[in-house]
N, CA, C and O atoms as a MOPAC input file, in Angstrom:
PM7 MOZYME 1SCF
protein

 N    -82.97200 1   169.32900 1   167.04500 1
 C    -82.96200 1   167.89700 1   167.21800 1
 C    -82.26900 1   167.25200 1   166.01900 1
 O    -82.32200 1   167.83700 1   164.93700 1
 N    -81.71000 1   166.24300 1   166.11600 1
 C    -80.98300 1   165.49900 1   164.86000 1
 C    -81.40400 1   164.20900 1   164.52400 1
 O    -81.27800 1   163.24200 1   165.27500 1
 N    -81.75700 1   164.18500 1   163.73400 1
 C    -82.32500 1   162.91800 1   162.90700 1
 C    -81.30400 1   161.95300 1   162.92900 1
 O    -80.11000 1   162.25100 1   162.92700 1
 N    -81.76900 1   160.73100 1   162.95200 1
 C    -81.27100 1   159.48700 1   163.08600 1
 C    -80.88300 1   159.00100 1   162.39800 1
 O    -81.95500 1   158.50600 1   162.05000 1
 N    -79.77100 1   158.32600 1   161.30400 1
 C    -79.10700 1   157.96500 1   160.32400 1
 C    -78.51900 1   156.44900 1   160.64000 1
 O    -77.31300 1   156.29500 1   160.83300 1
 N    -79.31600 1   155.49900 1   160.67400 1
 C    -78.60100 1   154.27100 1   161.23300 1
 C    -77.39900 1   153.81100 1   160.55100 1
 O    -76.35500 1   153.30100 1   160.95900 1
 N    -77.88100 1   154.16900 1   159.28000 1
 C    -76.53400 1   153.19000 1   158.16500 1
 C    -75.88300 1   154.04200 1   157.30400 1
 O    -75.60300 1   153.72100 1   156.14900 1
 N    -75.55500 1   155.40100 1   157.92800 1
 C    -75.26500 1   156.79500 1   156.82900 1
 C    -73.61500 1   155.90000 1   156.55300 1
 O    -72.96200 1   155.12000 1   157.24500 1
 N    -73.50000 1   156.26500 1   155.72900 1
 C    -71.87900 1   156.63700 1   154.82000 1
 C    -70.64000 1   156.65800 1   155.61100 1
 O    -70.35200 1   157.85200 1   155.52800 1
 N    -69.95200 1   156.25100 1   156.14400 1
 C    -68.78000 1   156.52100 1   156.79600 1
 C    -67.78300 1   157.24300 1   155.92400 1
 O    -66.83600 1   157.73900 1   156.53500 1
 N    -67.82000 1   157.46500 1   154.05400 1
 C    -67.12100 1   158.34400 1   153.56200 1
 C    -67.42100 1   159.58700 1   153.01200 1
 O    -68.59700 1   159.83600 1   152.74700 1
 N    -66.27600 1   160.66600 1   152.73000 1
 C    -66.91400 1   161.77300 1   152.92400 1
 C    -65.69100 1   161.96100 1   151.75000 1
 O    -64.62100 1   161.35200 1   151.75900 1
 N    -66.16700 1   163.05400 1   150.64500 1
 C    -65.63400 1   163.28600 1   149.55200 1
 C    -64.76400 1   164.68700 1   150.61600 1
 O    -65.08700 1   165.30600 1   151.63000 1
 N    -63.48700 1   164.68900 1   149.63800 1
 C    -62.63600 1   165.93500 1   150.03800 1
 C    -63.09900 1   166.84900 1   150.57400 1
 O    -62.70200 1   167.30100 1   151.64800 1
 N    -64.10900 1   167.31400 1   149.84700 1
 C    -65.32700 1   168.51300 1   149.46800 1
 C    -66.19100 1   168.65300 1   150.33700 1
 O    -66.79800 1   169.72400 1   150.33300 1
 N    -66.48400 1   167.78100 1   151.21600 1
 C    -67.48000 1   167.64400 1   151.71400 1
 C    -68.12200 1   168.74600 1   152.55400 1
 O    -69.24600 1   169.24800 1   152.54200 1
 N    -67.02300 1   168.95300 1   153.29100 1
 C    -66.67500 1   169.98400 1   154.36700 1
 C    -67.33900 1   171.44200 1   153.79500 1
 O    -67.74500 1   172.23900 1   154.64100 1
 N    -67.44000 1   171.76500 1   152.42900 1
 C    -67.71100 1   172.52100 1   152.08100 1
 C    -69.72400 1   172.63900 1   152.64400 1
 O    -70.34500 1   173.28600 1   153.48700 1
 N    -70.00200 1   171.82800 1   151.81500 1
 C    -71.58900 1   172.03600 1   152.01000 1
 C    -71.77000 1   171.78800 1   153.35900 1
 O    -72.94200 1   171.41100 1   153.35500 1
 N    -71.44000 1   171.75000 1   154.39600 1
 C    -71.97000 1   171.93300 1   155.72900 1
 C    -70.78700 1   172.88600 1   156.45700 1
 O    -70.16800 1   172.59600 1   157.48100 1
 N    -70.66900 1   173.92500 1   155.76400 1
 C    -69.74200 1   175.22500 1   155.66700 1
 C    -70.35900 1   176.20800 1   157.36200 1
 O    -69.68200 1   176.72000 1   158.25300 1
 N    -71.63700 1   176.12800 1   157.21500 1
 C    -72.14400 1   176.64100 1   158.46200 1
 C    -71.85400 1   175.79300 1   159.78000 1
 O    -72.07800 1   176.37500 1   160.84100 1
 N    -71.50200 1   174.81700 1   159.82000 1
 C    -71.06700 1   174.06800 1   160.90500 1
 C    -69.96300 1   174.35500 1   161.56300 1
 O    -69.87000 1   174.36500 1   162.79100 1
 N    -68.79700 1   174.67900 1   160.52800 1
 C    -67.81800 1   175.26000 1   161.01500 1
 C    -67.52300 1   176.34000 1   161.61100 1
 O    -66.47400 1   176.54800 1   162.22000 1
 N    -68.79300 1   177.39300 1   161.41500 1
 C    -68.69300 1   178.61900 1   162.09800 1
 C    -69.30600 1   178.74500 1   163.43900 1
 O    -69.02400 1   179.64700 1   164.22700 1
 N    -70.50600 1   177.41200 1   163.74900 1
 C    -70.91500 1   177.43400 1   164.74500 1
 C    -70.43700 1   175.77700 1   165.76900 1
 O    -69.77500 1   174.79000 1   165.44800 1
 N    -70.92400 1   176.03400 1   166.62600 1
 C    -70.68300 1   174.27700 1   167.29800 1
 C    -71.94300 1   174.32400 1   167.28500 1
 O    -72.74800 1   175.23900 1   167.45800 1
 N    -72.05300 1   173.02100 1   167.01500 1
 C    -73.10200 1   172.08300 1   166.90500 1
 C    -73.14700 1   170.68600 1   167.68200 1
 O    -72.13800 1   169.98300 1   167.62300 1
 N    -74.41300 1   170.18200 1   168.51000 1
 C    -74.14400 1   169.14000 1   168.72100 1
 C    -73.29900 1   167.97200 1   167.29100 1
 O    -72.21900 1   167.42400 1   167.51300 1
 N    -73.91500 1   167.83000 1   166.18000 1
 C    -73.45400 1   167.07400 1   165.16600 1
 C    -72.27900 1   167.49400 1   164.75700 1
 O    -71.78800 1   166.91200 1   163.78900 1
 N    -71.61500 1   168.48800 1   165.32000 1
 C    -70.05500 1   168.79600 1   164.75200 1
 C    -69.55800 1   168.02900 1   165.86000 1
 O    -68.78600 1   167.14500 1   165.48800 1
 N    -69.76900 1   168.08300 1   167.23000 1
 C    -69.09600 1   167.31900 1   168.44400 1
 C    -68.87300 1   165.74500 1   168.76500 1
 O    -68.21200 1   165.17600 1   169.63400 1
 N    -69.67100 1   165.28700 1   167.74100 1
 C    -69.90600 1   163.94100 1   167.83700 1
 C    -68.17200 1   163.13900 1   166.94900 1
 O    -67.67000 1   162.02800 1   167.11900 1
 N    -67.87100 1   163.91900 1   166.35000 1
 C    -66.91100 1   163.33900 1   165.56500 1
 C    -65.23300 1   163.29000 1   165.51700 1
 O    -64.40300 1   163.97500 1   164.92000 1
 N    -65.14200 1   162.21000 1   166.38700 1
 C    -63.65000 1   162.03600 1   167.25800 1
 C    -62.39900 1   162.92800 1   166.60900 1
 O    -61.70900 1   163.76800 1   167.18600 1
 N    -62.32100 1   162.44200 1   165.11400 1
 C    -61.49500 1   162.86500 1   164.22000 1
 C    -61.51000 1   163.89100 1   163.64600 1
 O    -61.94400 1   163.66300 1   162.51700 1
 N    -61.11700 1   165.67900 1   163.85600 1
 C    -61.51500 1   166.43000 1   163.07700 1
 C    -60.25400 1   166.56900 1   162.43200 1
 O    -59.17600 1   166.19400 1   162.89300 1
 N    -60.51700 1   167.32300 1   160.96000 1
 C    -59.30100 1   167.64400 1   160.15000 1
 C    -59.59400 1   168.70600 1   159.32800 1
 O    -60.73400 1   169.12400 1   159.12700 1
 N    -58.57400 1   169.15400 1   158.84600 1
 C    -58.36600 1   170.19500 1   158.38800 1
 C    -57.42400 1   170.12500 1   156.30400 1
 O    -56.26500 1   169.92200 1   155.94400 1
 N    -58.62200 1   170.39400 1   155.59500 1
 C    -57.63700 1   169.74600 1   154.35700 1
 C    -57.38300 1   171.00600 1   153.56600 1
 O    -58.14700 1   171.96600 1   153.46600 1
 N    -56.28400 1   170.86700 1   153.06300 1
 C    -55.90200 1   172.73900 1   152.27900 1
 C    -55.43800 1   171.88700 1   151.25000 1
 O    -55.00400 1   170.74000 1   151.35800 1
 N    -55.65000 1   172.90600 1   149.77300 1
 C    -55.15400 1   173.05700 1   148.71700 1
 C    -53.73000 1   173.69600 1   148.66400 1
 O    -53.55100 1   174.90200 1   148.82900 1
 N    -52.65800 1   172.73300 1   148.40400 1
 C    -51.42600 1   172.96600 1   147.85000 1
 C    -50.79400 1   173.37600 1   146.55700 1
 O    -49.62200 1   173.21900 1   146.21400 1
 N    -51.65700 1   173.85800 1   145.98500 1
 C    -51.28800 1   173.51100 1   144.24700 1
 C    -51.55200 1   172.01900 1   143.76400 1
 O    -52.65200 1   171.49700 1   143.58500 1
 N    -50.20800 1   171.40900 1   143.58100 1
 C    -50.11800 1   170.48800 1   143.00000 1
 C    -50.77200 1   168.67200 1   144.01900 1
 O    -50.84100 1   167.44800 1   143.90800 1
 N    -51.02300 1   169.63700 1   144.76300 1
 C    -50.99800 1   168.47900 1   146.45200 1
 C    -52.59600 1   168.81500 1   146.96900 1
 O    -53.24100 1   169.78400 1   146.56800 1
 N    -52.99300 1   167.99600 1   147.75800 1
 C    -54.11400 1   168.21200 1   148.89500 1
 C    -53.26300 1   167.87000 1   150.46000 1
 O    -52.55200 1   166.86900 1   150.54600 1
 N    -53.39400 1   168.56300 1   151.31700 1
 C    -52.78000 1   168.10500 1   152.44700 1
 C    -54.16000 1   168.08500 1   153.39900 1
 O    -55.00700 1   168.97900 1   153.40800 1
 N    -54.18500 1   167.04300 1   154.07700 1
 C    -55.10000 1   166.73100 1   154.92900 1
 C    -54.37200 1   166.58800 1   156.48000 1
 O    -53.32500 1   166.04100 1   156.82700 1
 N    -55.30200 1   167.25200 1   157.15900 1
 C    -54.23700 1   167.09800 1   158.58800 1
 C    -55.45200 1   166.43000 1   159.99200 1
 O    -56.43000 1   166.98700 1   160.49000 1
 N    -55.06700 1   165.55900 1   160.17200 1
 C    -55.82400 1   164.92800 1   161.21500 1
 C    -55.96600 1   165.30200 1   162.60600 1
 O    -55.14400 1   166.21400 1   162.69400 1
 N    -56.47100 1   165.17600 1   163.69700 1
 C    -56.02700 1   165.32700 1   165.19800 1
 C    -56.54200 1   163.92900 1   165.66300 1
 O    -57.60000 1   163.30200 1   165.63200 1
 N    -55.07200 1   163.72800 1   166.17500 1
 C    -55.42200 1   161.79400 1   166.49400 1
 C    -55.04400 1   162.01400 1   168.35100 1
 O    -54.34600 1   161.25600 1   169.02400 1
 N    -55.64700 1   163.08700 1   168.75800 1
 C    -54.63800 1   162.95900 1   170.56300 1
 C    -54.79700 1   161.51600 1   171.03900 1
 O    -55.62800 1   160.69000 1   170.66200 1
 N    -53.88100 1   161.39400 1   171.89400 1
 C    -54.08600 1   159.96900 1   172.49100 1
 C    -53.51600 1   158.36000 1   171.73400 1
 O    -53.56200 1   157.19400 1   172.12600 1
 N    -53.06000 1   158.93500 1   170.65500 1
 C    -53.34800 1   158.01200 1   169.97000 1
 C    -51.48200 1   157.54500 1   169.57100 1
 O    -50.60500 1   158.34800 1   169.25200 1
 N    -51.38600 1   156.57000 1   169.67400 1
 C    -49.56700 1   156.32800 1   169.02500 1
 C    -49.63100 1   156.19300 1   167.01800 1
 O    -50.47200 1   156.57700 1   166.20500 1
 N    -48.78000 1   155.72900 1   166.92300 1
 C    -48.56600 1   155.91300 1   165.45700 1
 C    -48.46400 1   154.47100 1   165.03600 1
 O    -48.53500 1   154.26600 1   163.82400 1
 N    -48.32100 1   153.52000 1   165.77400 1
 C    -48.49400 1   152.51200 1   166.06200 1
 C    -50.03900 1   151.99500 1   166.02600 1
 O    -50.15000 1   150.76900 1   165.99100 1
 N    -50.97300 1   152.57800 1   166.03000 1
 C    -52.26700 1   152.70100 1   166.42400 1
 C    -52.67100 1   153.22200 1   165.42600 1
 O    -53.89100 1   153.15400 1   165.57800 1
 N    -52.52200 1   153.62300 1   164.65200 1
 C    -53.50900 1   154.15400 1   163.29500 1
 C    -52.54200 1   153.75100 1   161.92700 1
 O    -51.32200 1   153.60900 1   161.85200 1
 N    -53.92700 1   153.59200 1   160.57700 1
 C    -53.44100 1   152.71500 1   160.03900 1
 C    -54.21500 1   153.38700 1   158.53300 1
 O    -55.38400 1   153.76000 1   158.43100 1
 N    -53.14500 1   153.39100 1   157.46200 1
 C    -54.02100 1   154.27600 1   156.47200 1
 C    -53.70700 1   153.53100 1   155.15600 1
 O    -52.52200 1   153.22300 1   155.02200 1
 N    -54.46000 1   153.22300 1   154.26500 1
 C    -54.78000 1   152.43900 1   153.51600 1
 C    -55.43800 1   152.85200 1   152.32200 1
 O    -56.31400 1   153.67100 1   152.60100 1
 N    -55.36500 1   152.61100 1   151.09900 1
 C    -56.20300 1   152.52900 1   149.92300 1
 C    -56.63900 1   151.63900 1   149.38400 1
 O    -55.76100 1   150.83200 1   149.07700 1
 N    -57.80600 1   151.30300 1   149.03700 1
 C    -58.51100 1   150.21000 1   147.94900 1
 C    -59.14300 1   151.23000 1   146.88400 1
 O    -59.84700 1   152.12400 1   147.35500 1
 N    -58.95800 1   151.18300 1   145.47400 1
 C    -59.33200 1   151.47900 1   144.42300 1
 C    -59.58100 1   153.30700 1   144.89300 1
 O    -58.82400 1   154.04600 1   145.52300 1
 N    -60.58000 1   153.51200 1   144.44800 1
 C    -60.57600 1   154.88100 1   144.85300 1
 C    -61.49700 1   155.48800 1   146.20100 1
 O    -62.53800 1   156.12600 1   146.35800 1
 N    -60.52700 1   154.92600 1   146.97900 1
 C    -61.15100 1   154.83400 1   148.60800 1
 C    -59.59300 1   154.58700 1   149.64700 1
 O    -58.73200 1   153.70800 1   149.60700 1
 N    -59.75100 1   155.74200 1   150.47300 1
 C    -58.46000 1   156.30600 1   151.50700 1
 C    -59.17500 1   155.95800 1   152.49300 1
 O    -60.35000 1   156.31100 1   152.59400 1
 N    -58.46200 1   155.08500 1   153.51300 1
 C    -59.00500 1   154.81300 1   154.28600 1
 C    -58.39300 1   155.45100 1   155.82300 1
 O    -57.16700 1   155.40300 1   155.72400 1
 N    -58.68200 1   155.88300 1   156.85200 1
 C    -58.08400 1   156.28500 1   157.83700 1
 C    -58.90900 1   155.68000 1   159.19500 1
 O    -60.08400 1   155.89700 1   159.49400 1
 N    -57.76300 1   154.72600 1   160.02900 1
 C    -58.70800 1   153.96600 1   161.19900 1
 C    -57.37800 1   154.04500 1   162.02000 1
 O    -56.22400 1   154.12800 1   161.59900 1
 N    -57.81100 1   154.00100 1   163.21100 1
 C    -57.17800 1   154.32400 1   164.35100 1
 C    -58.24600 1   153.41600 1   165.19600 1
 O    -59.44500 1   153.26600 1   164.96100 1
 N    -57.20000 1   152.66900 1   166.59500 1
 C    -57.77100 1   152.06600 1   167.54300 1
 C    -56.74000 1   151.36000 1   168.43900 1
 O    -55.88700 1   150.48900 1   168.27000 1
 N    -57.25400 1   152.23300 1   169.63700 1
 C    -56.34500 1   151.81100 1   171.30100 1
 C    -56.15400 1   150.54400 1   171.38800 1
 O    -57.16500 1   149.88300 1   171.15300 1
 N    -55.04200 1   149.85000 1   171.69000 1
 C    -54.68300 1   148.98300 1   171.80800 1
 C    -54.08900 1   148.55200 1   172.99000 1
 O    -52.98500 1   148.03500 1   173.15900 1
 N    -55.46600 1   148.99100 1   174.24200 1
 C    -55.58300 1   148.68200 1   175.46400 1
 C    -54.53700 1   146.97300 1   175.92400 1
 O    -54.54100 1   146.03400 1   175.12800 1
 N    -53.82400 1   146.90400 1   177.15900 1
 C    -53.30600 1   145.54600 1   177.74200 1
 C    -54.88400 1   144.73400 1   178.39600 1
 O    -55.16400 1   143.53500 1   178.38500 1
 N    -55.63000 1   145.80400 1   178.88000 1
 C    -57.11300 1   144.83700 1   179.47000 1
 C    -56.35500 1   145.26200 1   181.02500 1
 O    -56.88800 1   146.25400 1   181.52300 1
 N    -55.19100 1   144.66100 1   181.86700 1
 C    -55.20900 1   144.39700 1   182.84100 1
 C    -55.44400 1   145.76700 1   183.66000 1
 O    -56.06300 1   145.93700 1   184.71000 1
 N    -54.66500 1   146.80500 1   182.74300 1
 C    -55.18700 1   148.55800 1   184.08100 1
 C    -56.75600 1   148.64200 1   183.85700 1
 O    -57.46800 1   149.01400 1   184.79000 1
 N    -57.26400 1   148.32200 1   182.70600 1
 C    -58.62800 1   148.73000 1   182.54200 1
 C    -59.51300 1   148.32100 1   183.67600 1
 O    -60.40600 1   148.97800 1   184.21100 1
 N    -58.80700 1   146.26600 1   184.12700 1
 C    -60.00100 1   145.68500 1   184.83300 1
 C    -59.50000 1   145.98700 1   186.20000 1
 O    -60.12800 1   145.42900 1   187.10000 1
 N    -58.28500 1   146.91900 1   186.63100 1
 C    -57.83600 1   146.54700 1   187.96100 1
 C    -58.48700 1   148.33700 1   188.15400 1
 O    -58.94300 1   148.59600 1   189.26700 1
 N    -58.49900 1   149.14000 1   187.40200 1
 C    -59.04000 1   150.51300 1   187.72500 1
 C    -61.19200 1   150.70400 1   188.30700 1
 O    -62.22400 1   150.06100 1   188.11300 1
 N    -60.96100 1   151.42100 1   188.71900 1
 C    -62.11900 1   151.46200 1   189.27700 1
 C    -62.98600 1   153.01700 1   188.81700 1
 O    -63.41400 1   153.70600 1   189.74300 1
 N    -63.11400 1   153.30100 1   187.93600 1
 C    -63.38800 1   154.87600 1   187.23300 1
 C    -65.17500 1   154.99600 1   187.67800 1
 O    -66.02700 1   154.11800 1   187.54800 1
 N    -65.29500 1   156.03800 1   188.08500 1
 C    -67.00600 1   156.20600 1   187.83600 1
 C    -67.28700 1   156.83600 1   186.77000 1
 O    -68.43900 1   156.83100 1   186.33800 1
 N    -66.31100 1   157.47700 1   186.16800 1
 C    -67.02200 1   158.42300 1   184.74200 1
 C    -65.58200 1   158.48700 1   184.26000 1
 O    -64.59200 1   158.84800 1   184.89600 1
 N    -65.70400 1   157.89200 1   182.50900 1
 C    -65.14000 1   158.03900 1   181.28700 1
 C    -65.51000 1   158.81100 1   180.19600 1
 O    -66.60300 1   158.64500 1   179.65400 1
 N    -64.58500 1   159.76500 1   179.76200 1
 C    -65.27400 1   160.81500 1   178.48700 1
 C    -63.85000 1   160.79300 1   177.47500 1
 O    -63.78500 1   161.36300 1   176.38600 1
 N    -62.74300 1   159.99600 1   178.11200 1
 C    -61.65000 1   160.41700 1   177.49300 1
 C    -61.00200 1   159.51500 1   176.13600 1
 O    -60.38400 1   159.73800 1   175.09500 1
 N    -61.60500 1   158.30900 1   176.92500 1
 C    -61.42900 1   157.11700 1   176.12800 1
 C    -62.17800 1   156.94100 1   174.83500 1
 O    -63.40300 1   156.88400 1   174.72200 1
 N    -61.14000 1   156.84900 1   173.72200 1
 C    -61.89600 1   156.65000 1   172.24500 1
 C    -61.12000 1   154.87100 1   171.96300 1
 O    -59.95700 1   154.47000 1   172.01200 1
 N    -62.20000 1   154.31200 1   171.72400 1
 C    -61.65600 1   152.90300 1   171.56300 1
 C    -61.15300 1   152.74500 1   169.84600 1
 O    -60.27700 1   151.99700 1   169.41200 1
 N    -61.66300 1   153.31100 1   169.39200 1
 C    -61.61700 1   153.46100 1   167.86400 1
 C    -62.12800 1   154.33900 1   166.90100 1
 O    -63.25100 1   154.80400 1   167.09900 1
 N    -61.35100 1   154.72800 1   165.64100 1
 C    -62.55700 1   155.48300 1   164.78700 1
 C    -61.93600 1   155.16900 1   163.29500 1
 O    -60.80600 1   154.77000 1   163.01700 1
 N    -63.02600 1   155.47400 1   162.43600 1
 C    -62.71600 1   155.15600 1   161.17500 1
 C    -63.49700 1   156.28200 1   160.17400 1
 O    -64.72000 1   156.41000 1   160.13100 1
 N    -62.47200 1   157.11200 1   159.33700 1
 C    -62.52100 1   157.78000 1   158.00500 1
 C    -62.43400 1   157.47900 1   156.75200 1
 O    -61.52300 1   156.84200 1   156.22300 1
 N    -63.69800 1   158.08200 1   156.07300 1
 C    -62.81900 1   157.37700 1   154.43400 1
 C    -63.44900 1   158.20600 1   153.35500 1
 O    -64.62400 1   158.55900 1   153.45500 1
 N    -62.75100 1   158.50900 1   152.38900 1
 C    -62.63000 1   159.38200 1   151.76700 1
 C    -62.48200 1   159.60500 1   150.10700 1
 O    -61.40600 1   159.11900 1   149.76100 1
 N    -62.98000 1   159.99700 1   149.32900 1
 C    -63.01000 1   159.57800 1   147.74200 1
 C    -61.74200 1   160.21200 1   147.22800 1
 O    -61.68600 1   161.43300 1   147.08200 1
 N    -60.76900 1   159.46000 1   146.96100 1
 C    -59.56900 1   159.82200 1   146.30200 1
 C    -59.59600 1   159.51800 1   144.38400 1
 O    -58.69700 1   159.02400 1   143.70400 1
 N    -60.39600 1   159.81600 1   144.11900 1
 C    -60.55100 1   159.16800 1   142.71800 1
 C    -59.81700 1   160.44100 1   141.83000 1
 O    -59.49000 1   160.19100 1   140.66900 1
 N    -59.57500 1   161.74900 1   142.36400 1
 C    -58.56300 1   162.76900 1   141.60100 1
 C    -57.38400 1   162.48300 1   142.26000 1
 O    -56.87500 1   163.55300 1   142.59200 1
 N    -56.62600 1   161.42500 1   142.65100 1
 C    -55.52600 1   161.67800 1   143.92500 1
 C    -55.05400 1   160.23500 1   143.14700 1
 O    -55.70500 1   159.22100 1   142.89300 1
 N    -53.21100 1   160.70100 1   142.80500 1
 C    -52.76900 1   159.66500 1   142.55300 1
 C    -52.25200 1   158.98200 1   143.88400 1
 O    -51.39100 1   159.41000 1   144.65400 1
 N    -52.91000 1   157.94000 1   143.95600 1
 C    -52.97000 1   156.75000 1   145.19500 1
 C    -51.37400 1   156.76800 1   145.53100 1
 O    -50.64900 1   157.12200 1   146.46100 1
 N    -51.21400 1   156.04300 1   143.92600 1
 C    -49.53100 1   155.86200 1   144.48900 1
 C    -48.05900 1   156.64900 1   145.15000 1
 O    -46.99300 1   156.30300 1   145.66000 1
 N    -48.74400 1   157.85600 1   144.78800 1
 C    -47.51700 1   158.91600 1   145.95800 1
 C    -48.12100 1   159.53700 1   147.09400 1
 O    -47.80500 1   160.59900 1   147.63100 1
 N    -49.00100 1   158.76300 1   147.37900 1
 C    -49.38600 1   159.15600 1   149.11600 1
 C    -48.82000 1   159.04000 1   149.49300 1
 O    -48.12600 1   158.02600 1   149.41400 1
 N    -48.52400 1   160.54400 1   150.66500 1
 C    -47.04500 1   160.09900 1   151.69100 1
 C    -47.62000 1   160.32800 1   153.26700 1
 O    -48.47600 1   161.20800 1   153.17700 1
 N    -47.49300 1   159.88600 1   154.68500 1
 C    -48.11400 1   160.66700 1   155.52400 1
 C    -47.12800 1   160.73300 1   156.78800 1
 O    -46.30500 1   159.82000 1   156.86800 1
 N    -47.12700 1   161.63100 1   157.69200 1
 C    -46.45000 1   161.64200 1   158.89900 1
 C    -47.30300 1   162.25200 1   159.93600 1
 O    -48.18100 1   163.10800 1   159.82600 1
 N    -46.71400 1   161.42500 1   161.29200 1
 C    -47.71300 1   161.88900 1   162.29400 1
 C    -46.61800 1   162.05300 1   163.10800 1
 O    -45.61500 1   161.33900 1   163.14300 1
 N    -46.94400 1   163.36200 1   163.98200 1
 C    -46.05700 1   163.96100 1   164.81400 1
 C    -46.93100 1   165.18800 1   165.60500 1
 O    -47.62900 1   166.13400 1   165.23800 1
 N    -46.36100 1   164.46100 1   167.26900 1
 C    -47.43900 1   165.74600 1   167.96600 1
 C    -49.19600 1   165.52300 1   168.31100 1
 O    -49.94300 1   166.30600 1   168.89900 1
 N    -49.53200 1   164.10200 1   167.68500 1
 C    -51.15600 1   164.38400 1   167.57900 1
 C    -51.22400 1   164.08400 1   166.49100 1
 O    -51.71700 1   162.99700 1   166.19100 1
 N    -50.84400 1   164.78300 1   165.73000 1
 C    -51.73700 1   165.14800 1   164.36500 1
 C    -50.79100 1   164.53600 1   162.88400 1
 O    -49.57400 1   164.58700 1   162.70400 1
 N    -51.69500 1   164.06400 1   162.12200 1
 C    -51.80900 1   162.96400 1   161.16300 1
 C    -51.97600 1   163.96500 1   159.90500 1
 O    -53.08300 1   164.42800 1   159.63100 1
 N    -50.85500 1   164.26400 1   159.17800 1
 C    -50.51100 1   164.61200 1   157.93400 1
 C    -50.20700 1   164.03000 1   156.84900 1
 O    -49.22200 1   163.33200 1   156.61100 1
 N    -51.41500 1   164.44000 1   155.91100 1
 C    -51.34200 1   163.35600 1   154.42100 1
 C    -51.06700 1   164.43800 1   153.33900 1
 O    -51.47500 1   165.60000 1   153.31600 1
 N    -50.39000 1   163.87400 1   152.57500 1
 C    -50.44800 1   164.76900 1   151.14200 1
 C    -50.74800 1   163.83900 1   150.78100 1
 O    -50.42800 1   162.68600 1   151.06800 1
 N    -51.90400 1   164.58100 1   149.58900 1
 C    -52.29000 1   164.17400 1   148.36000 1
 C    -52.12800 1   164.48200 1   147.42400 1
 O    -52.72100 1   165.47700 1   147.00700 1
 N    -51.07200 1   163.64500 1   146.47700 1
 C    -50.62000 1   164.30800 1   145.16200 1
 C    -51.72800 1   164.46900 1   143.99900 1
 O    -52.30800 1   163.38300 1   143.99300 1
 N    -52.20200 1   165.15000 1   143.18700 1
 C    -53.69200 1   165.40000 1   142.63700 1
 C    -53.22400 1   164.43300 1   141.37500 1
 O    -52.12100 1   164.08900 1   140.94800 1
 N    -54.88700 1   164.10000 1   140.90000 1
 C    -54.60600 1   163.23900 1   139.23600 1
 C    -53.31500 1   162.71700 1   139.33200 1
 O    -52.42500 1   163.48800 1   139.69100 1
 N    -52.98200 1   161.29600 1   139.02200 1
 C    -52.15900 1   160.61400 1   138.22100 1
 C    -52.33900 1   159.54500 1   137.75700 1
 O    -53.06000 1   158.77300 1   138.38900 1
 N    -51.73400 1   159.10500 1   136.45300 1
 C    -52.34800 1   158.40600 1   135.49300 1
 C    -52.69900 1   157.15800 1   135.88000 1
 O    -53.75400 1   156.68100 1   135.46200 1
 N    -51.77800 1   156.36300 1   136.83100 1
 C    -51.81100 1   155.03500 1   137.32000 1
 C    -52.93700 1   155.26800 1   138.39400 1
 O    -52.95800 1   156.38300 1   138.91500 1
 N    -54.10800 1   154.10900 1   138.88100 1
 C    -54.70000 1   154.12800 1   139.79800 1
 C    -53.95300 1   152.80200 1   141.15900 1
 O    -53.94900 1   151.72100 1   140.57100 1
 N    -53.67200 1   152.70300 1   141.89200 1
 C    -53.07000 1   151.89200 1   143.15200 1
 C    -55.14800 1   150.89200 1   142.90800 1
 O    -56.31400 1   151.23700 1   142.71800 1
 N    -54.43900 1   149.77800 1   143.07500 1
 C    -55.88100 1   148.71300 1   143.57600 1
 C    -56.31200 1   148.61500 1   144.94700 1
 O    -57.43000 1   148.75900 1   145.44100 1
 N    -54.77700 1   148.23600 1   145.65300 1
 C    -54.70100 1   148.37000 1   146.89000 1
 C    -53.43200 1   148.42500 1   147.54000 1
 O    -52.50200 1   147.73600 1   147.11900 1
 N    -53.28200 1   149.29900 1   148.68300 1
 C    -52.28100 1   149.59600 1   149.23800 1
 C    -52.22700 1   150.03000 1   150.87200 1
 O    -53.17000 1   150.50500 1   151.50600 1
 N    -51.15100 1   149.79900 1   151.27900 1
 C    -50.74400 1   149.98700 1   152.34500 1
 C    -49.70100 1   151.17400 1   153.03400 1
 O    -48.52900 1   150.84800 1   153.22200 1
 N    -50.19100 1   152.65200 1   153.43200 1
 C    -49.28500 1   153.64900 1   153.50600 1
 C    -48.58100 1   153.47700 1   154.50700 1
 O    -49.09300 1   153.14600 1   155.57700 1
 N    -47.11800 1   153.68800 1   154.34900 1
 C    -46.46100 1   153.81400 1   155.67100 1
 C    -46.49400 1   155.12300 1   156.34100 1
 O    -46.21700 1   156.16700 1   155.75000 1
 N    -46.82400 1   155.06300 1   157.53600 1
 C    -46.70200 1   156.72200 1   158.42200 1
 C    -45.28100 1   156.91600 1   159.11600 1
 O    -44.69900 1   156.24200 1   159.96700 1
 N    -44.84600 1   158.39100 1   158.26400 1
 C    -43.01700 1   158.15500 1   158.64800 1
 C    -43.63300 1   159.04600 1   160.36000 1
 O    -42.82800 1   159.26700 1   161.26500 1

């Protein structure tokens, strides 16, 4: 059974992934719940983080920094009119939105670069640099 977390954290340090290391080997209801999975590897000099955004345009997701906080949000940007003229009895496919965020406080802000191609949402993270970004706006090539 899974305990109830009304107001848990929406951010999750790089690392995180580590201490719930057993999750990854099994499915879990609490691994299934979470629209956005990713995958982050050590580059040397880099962190690369790789997203799975299916469904989603590039146009539609939107990645951002404030101080030492990466932000990653994505959300359909439905017309309304197929939604109200369709007649569906069961939806599982539709994600209206989701939002990631993440402690970049070893990650120089300012040479974040990201591209999305295929689905999937690729960030490098260049490690430590001296300047911190306050706030910013990444472009996704």
């Amino acid at each position: 059974m899974l305990d109830f977390i009304p107001f848990e954290d929406d951010s999750i340090s790089l690392f995180d992934f580590l201490n719930n290391f057993d999750n990854t080997l099994f499915h879990t209801p609490e691994s299934s719940l979470n629209p956005c999975r990713m995958d982050i590897r050590d580059d040397g000099d880099n962190y690369v983080v790789e997203a799975e955004l299916p469904g989603f345009t590039k146009e539609e997701i939107s990645l951002s920094t404030e101080g030492c906080r990466l932000t990653l949000t994505a959300q359909h940007k439905g017309n309304g009119k197929e939604e109200s003229s369709s007649k569906y009895i069961h939806r599982e496919r539709r994600v209206s939105s989701l939002r990631r965020s993440f402690d970049i406080s070893n990650i120089d802000a300012n040479q974040i670069h990201a591209k999305f191609e295929n689905g999937i949402l690729s960030i490098s993270l260049p490690k430590e640099g001296k300047e911190k970004a306050l706030a910013k706006q990444i472009s996704i090539l």
